[in-house]
Structures are given as structure tokens and as C-alpha cells.
MARLOKOL-798296 format. One record per residue (C-alpha): y, z negated, x negated; residue number from 1. Coordinates in nm, 2 decimals, padded with zeros to 4 digits. Each point is the difference from the previous one (the first is absolute). Layout:
residues N
        Y        Z        X   resi
        Y        Z        X    NUM
...
***
This chain:
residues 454
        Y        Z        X   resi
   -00.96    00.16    02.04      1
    00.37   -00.11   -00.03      2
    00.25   -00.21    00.24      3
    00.34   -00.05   -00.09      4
    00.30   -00.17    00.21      5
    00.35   -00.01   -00.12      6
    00.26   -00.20    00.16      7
    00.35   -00.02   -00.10      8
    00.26   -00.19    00.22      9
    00.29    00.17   -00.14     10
    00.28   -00.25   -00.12     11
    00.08   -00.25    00.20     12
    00.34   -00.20   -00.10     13
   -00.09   -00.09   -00.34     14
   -00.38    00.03    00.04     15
   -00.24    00.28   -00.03     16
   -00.39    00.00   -00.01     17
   -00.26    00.24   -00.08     18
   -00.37   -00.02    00.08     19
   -00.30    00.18   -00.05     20
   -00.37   -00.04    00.08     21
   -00.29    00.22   -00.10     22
   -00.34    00.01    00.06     23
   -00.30    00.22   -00.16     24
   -00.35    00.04   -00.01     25
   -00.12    00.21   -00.31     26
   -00.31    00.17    00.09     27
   -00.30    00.02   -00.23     28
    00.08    00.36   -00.12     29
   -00.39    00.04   -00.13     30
   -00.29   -00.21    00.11     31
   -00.25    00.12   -00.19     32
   -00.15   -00.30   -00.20     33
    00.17   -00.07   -00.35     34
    00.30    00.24    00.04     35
    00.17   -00.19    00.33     36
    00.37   -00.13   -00.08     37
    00.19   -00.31    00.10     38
    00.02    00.04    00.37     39
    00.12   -00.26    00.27     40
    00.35   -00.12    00.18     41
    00.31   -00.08   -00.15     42
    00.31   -00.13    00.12     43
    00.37   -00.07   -00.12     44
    00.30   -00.13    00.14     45
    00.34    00.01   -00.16     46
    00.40   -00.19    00.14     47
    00.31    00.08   -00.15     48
    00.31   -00.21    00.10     49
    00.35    00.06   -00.11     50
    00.26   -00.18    00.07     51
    00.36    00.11   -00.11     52
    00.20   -00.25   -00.09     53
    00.31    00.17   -00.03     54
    00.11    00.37   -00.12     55
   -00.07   -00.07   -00.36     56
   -00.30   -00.26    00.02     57
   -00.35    00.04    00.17     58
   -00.27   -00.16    00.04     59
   -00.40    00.15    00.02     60
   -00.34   -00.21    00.08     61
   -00.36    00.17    00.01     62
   -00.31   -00.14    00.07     63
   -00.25    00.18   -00.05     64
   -00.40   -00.04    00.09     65
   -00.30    00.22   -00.01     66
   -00.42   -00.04    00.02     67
   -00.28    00.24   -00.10     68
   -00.33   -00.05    00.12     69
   -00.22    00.25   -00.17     70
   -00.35    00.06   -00.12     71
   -00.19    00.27   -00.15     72
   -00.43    00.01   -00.09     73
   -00.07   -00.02   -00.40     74
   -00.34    00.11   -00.17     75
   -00.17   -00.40   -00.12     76
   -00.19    00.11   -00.29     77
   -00.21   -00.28    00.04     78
   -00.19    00.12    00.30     79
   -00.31    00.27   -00.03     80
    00.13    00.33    00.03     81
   -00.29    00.05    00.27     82
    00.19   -00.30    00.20     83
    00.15    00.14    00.36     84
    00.39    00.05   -00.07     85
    00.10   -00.24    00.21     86
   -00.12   -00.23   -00.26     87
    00.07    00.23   -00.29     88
    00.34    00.04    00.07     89
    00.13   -00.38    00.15     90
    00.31    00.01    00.16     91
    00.33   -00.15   -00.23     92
    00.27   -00.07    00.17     93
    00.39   -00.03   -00.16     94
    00.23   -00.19    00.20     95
    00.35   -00.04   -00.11     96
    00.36   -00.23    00.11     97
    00.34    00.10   -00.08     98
    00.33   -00.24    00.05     99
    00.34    00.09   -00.10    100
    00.34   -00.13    00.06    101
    00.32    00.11   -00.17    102
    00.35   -00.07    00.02    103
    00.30    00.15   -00.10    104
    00.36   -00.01   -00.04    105
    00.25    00.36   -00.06    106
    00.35   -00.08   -00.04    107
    00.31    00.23   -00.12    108
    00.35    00.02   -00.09    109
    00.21    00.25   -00.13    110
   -00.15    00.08   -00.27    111
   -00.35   -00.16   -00.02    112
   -00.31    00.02    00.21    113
   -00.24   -00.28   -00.08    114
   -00.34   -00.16    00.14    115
   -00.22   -00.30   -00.06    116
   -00.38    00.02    00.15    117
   -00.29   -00.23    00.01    118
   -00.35    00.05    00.12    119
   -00.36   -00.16    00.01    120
   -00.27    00.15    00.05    121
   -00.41   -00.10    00.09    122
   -00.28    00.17   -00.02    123
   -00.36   -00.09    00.07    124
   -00.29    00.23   -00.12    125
   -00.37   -00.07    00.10    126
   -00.27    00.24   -00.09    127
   -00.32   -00.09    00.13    128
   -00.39    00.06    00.08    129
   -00.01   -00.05    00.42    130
   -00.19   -00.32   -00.05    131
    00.27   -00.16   -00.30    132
    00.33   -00.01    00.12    133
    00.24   -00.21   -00.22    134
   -00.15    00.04   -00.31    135
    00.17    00.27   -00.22    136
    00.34   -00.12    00.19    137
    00.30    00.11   -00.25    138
    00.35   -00.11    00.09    139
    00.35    00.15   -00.10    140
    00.33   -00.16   -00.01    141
    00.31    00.17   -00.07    142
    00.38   -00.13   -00.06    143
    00.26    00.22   -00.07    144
    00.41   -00.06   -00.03    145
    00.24    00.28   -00.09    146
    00.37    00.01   -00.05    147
    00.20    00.34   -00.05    148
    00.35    00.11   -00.04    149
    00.15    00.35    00.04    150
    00.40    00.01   -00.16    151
    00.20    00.27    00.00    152
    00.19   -00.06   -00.29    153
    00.19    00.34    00.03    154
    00.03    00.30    00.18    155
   -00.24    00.19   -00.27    156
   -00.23   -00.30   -00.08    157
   -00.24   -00.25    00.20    158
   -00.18   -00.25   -00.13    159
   -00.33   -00.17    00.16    160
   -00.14   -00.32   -00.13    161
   -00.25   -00.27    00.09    162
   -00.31   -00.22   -00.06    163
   -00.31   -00.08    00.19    164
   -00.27   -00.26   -00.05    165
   -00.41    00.03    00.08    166
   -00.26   -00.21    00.05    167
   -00.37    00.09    00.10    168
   -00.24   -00.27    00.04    169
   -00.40    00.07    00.10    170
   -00.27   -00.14    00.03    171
   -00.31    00.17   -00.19    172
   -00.39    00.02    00.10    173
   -00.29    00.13   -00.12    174
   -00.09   -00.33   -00.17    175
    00.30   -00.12   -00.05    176
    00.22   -00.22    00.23    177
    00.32   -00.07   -00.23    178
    00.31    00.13    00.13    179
    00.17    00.25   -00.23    180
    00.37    00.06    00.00    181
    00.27    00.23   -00.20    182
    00.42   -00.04    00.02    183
    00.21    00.23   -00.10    184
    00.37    00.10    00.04    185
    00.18    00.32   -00.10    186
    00.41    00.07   -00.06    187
    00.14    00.34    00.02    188
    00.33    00.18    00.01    189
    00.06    00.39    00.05    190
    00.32    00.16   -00.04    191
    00.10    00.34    00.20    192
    00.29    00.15   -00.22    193
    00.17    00.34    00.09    194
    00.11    00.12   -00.35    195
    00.18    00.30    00.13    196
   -00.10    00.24    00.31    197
   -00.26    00.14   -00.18    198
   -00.17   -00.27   -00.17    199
   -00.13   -00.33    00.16    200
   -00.15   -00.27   -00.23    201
   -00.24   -00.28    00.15    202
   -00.09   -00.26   -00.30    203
   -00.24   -00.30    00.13    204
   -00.19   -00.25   -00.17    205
   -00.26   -00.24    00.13    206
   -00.10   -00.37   -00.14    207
   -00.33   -00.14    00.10    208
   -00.17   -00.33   -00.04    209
   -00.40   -00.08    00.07    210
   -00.09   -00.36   -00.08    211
   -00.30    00.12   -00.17    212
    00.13    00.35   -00.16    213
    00.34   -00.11   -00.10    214
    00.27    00.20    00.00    215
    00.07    00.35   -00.01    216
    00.29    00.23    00.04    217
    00.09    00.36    00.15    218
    00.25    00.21   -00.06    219
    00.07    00.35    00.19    220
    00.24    00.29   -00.04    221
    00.02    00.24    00.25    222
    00.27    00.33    00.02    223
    00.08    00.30    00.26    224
    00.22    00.25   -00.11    225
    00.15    00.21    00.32    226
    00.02    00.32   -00.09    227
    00.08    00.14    00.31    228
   -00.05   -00.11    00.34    229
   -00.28    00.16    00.03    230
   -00.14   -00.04   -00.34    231
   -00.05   -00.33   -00.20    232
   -00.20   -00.16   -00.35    233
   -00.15   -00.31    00.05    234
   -00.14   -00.20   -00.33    235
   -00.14   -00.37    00.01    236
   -00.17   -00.20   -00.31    237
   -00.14   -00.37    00.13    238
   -00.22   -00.26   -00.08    239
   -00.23   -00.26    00.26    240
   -00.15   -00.27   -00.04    241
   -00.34   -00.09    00.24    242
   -00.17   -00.38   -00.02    243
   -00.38    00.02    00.17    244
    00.02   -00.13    00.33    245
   -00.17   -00.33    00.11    246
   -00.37    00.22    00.08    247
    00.01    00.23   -00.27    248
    00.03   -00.36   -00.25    249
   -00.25   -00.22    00.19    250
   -00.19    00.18    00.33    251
   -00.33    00.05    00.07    252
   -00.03    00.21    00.30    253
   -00.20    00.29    00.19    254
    00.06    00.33    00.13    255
   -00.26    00.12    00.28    256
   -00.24   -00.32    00.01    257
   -00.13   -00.30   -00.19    258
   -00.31    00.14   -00.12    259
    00.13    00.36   -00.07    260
    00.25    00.23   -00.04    261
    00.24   -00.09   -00.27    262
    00.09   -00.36   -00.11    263
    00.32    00.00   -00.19    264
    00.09   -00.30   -00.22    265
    00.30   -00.12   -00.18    266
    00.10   -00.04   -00.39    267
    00.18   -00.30   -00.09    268
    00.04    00.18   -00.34    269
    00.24    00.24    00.12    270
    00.32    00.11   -00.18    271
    00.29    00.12    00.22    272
    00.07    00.36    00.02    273
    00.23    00.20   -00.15    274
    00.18    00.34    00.01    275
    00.26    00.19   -00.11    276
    00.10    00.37    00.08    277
    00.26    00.29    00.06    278
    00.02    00.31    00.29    279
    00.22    00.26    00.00    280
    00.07    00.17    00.32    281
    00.19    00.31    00.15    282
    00.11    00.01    00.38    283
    00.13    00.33    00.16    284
    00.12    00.09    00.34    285
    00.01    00.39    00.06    286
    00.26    00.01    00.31    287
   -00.10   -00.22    00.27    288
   -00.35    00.15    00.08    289
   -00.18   -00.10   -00.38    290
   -00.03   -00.26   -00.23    291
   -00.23   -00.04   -00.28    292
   -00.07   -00.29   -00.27    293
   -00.16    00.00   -00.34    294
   -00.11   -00.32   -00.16    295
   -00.16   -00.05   -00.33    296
   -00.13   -00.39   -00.14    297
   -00.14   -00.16   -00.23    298
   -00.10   -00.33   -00.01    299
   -00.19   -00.24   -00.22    300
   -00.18   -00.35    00.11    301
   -00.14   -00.29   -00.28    302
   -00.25   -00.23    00.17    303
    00.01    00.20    00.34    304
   -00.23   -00.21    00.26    305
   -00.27    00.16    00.12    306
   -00.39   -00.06    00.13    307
   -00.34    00.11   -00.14    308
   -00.39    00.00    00.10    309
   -00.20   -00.25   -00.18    310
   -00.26    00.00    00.19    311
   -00.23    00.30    00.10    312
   -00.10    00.03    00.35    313
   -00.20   -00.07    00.24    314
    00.29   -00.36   -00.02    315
    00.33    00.18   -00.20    316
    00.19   -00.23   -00.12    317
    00.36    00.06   -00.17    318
    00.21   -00.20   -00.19    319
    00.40    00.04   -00.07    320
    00.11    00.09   -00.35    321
    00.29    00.11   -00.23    322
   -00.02    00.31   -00.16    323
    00.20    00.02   -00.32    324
    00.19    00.30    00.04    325
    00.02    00.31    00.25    326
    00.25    00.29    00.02    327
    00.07    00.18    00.31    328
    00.23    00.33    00.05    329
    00.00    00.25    00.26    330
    00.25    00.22    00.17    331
    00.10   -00.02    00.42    332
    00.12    00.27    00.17    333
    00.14    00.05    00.32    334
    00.16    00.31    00.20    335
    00.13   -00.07    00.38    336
    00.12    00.37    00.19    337
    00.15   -00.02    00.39    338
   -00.14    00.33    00.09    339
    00.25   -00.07    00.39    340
   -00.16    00.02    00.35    341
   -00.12   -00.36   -00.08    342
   -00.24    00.11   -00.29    343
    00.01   -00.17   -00.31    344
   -00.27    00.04   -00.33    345
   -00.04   -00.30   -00.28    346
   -00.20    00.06   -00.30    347
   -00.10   -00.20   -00.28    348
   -00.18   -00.03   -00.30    349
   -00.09   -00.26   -00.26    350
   -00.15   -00.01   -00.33    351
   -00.11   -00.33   -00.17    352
   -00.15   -00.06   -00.33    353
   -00.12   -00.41   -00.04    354
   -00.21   -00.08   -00.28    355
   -00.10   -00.33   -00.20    356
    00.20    00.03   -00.34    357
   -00.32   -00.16   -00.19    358
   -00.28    00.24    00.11    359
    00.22    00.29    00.12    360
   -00.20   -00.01    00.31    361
    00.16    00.11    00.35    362
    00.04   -00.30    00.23    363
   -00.22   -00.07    00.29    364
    00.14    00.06    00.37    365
    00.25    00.28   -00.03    366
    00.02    00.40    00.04    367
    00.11    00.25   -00.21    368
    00.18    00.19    00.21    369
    00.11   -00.08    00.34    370
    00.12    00.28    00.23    371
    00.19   -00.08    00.33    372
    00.09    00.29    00.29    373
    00.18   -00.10    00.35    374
    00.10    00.18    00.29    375
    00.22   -00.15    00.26    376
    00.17    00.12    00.30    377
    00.24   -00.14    00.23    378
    00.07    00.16    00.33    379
    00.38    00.04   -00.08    380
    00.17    00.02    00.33    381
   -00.10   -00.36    00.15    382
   -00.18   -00.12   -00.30    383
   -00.28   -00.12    00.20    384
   -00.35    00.15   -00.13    385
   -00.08    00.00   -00.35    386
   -00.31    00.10   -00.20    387
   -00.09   -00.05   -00.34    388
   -00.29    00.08   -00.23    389
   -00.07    00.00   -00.35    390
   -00.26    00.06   -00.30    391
   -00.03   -00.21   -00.26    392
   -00.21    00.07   -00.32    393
   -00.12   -00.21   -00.27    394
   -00.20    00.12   -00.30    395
   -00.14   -00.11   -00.29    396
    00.04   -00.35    00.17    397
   -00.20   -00.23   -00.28    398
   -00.18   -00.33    00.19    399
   -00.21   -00.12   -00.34    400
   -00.01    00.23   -00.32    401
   -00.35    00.13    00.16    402
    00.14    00.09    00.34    403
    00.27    00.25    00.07    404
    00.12    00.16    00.31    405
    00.20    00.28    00.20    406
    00.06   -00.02    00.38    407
    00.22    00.11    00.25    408
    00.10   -00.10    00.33    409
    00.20    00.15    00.29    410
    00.19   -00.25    00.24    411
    00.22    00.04    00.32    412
    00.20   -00.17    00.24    413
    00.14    00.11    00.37    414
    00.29   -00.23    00.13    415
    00.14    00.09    00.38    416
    00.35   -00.23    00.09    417
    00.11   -00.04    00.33    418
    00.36   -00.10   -00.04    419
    00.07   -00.33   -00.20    420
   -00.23   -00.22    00.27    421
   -00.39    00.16   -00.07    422
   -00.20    00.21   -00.30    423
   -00.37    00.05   -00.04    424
   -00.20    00.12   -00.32    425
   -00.28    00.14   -00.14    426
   -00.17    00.07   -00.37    427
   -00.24    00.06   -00.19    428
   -00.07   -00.09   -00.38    429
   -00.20    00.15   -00.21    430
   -00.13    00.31    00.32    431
   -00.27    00.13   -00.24    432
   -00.17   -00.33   -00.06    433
   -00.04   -00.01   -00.36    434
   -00.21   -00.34   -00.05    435
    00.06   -00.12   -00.35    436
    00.01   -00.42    00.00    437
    00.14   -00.01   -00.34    438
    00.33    00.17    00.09    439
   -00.01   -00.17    00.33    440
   -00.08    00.26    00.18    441
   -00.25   -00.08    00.28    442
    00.03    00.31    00.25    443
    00.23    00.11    00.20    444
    00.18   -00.23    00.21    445
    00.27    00.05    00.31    446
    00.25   -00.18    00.17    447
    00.15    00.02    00.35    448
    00.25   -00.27    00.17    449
    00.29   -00.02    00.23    450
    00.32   -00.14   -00.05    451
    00.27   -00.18    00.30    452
    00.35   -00.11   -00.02    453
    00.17   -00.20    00.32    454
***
């Protein structure tokens, strides 16, 4: 169940404000014992105040706040399995605290648009057995400060520069009480250049800083070349550049209960990840009713960051690691047609191809080949109902290199508008209930609400 209120008092003199409230209660979608999911109320609350100082120069403040109060039942493997499953399966509950505030400055002139942010943000974890609150309590703190600059420097060129600065501070537990921290700050400019009318140029390069990686630096080159207005060739080569975040360096924490499910831990012996790669791509417009897009990439990682099971069940427990190298390619395609009277068919497909460079085995978590088919359909005279549905397919999904899948689901949507003022909805995900946990599929699920405006 979901609440939502949006209040916006328009602007008044100089002053505008936005505010929004909602509230939700996420039912346990399966109770039998050992399978339930995190279930319980939620609630989040969000102010946006600008203030316009002038016609070039403005001013924005959010606050930001939101609570989770959730808990979920977890098989304790240290209990008979001839125990009742009230006992078996002791309730864990996961409460959580969010704070935010942000503020920042826009300005222009004639030929400059430019910003300056700042934000801090809290957040307070505590997963817990019902009778030990407090005692795996984790908390984040986050500062960020960004600068940018956007220069037209002629009519065929525009140039966008800036720098922004990080710091993430936790606190760690499972044993260990020190407080853990990482800084970081990144410099970047990116250049849009129209050569000609057919060709536009967009050169970029990135410079970032870790205190405990170092340095490292990105360059990018990206190209379209127009060959019509309804036809175009778009080529990028890049390079990134990933540090491992605060938890994948130094937490310790749980998903699904304390004395099961999966315990994930960090790897202070990380390396940063890096990646470099190309795409080519050709977009098409066939009159105003068509469009189609064809994408091919390829792209290669060295230390990409990933997690692995070291222990066995009935207590998994993985751990965060770098593999050396991995390759990924694949190919996206896309085809839009406006078939008129309101009716409009999208189709997709993708092929992907990610395997670790040093055993030439596939990578865990990924399909194949994903297929994608939606109908939708507008009632074209006052645009007020409008049904959607589509399939989407996944096979040879690999989960481990012991475990692959194919499924398919079927989804829709019914929206009726009344004017600008009310709407109400309905869906449903997934209508055949497939139940497969590993893809995150848990049945089918459906949605109904109701929308006013005054």
C-alpha cells in the first residue's frame, strides 16, 4: 500500500516550494516460513525551495528525510530442525534513517550557464534479531561539492567543464568498531564541436583522484555523422575509472537475517576497476511512423569488482573480489512503428556475451539473449485511456556456471484520465506467475491506485 501527497504553491514573488509525502506498507508477498521477504512500513518526505534571485541567478534548498521499518523471518541453523518455526525461523528486523540536505546555486549570462551544489547526507542502518537492537548498527556519511561550467565559445562549439569533491565516512560492524572513510575528487571537461552539418565531434576527458588508489585518467571520443535527417552513424571509444565504495572495502553485512540467508563481507584488498570500450551504432527514421536502431559494443574491464560464495550453505557467505580481466560484447536492437488510431508496437532485442578473460568462462548474472515485445494504445481523440502490455523473454540467463535459465513473462497496465484533475490504474506483472527467486521473480504481482489534482 502506497500514499503520496504533492503540494506545490506555485511561485510566489521570488519564492516557490515543493513538497511531497509518501507513505507505504510493503506486504509480506510469501509467508511461508524461510521464503518471506522484507516486509513492513516505510515512509519519506522530501522540500524543495527555490528562490530566484533575479533573472539570471537562483537559488534551490532540499531537505530531504526518510525511515524504513522492516523485518523479514530467517532460518537460525542453530535450532533442531524438529523446533516449531516460530523458533526455527526468529524474526530479524532491518530498520533504516535517511537525512539529506542540499543546496544549490544556477547562475547565467550571455554565454555561460554555471552551478555550484553542496550536500550531506546520513544514513543509519540497523539489522537486528527482535531481542538485539543496536548491535550490528552501521552508519553512512556523505559530503559532496560540485562546480560546473557550460561556455559557448562559438556558434558551432560548446564547451562544459567542472570538478567535484567526495567524501564517504562509515562506521563498520561485525567486530569491528573503527570508522572507515575514503575521499575522492574528479575534474572533467567535454567539448560539443559541430565540424560541419554532417559531422559533430564530442572529445571529453576525465581526471580522478582516490586517496588510497591514486590517480587515474579518462579520455573519451565520441562522433555522429548526419547523414540525413532521418538517418545518422554514431561511434564512441571511452575509458572509466571505478574506486570500491566504502562497503565493498570494509562492510560486513546481511541480506535476509543474521543467522541466514547471505552475509556479504568487504575486501580491503581491492583494486579499482577499470574499462575501456567502443560501440558503433545506426539510427533510422522511416517517415514519421518508424524508427529503428542498431548498436554493436565491445567492451573490456581489468580488476572488475564483483562478489563470490565462500561459504556453502546452510550460512552462505560471499566476499567482494577483482577479477583480472573480462570482455563483454553484444549487439542492441530496437524498432518503434506508429501503426495510427493510437496504436503503437516497440520491439527489442539484445545479445550479450561476458566472460572472465582467464578461464573463458561466461559471467554469472546475465542472459544471453533478451527479447522485449510492447503494445500500447492511446485513445487518440481525448487521450484519456491507455493500455499497455508486453512480453519479455530471457534465455540462457546464467545465475552460477551450474544453473541456467529461460523464462518469460507477460505484463499490462490500464490507465483511465479524467481531464488534468483525476487518473486511476491498474497492472499486473508477471500474469502467469512464474516463481523463480533467483531472477527475482516471486509470482505475479498487481497494482491498482488513484490519482487527484486540485
Amino acid at each position: 500500500m502506497s500514499n503520496y501527497y504533492h503540494y506545490d504553491t506555485g511561485k510566489n514573488g521570488k519564492v516557490s516550494v515543493n513538497f511531497d509525502v509518501n507513505f507505504s506498507k510493503l506486504r509480506n508477498i510469501d509467508s511461508k516460513a524461510g521464503k518471506n521477504l522484507l516486509h513492513g512500513p516505510k515512509q519519506a518526505y522530501n522540500l524543495n525551495l527555490d528562490y530566484e534571485m533575479d533573472e539570471n541567478n537562483n537559488l534551490n534548498l532540499m531537505l530531504d528525510y526518510a525511515k524504513d521499518n522492516l523485518e523479514t523471518r530467517m532460518r537460525d541453523f542453530s535450532v533442531s530442525s524438529s523446533a516449531p518455526d516460530d523458533l526455527k525461523y526468529p524474526i530479524t528486523s532491518f530498520t533504516s534513517e535517511r537525512k539529506t540536505i542540499a543546496l544549490t546555486y544556477d547562475g547565467k549570462n550571455s554565454n555561460s550557464d554555471y552551478s555550484l551544489s553542496a550536500s550531506y547526507s546520513q544514513l543509519n542502518r540497523d539489522p537486528y534479531a527482535a531481542d538485539t537492537p543496536g548491535t550490528n548498527e552501521k552508519k553512512y556519511k556523505s559530503w559532496n561539492i560540485e562546480a560546473r561550467d557550460t561556455i559557448r565559445t562559438s556558434d558551432n562549439n560548446k564547451l562544459i567543464f567542472g570538478g567535484e569533491y567526495r567524501g564517504d565516512k562509515a562506521s563498520i560492524y561485525s567486530g569491528d568498531n573503527t570508522v572507515k572513510n575514503t575521499d575522492q575528487y574528479s575534474l572533467y571537461l567535454y567539448d560539443e564541436y559541430r565540424v560541419d552539418n554532417k559531422l559533430l565531434l564530442t572529445p571529453a576527458i576525465r581526471y580522478d583522484y582516490h586517496k588510497s588508489f591514486g590517480s587515474h585518467t579518462s579520455p573519451n571520443l565520441g562522433a555522429t555523422y548526419f547523414i540525413s535527417d532521418k538517418s545518422r552513424f554514431k561511434a564512441n571509444y571511452g575509458t572509466s575509472y571505478r574506486a570500491p565504495s566504502v562497503d565493498e572495502l570494509y562492510g560486513a553485512f546481511t541480506h535476509g537475517g543474521i543467522w541466514g540467508g547471505m552475509a556479504i563481507v568487504g575486501n580491503p584488498d581491492l583494486k579499482p576497476e577499470k574499462s575501456k570500450g567502443w560501440e558503433i551504432s545506426y539510427e533510422q527514421e522511416f517517415g514519421d511512423t518508424t524508427s529503428a536502431k542498431l548498436t554493436y559494443f565491445d567492451n573490456k574491464k581489468e580488476d572488475a569488482i564483483s562478489y563470490k560464495i565462500e561459504m556453502a550453505s546452510p550460512s552462505q557467505m560471499g566476499k567482494f573480489y577483482n577479477i583480472d580481466s573480462t570482455s563483454s560484447k553484444g549487439v542492441e536492437f530496437e524498432i518503434k512503428h506508429d501503426f495510427g488510431k493510437g496504436f503503437t508496437l516497440v520491439g527489442n532485442y539484445n545479445w550479450l556475451d561476458s566472460v572472465d578473460d582467464t578461464t573463458g568462462e561466461r559471467l554469472n548474472y546475465n542472459a544471453r539473449n533478451t527479447y522485449m515485445a510492447k503494445l500500447m494504445w492511446t485513445e487518440p481523440i481525448k487521450k484519456e485511456w491507455n493500455i499497455t502490455a508486453w512480453n519479455k523473454w530471457y534465455t540462457d540467463f546464467q545465475y552460477d556456471s551450474d544453473t541456467v535459465y529461460s523464462v518469460n513473462t507477460f505484463n499490462f497496465t490500464v490507465t483511465k484520465r479524467w481531464g488534468d484533475k483525476y487518473r486511476v490504474f491498474a497492472g499486473i506483472d508477471n500474469v502467469f506467475n512464474k516463481d523463480l527467486s533467483d531472477m527475482g521473480y516471486y509470482g505475479r504481482l498487481w497494482r491498482v491506485g488513484a490519482e487527484m489534482k486540485f
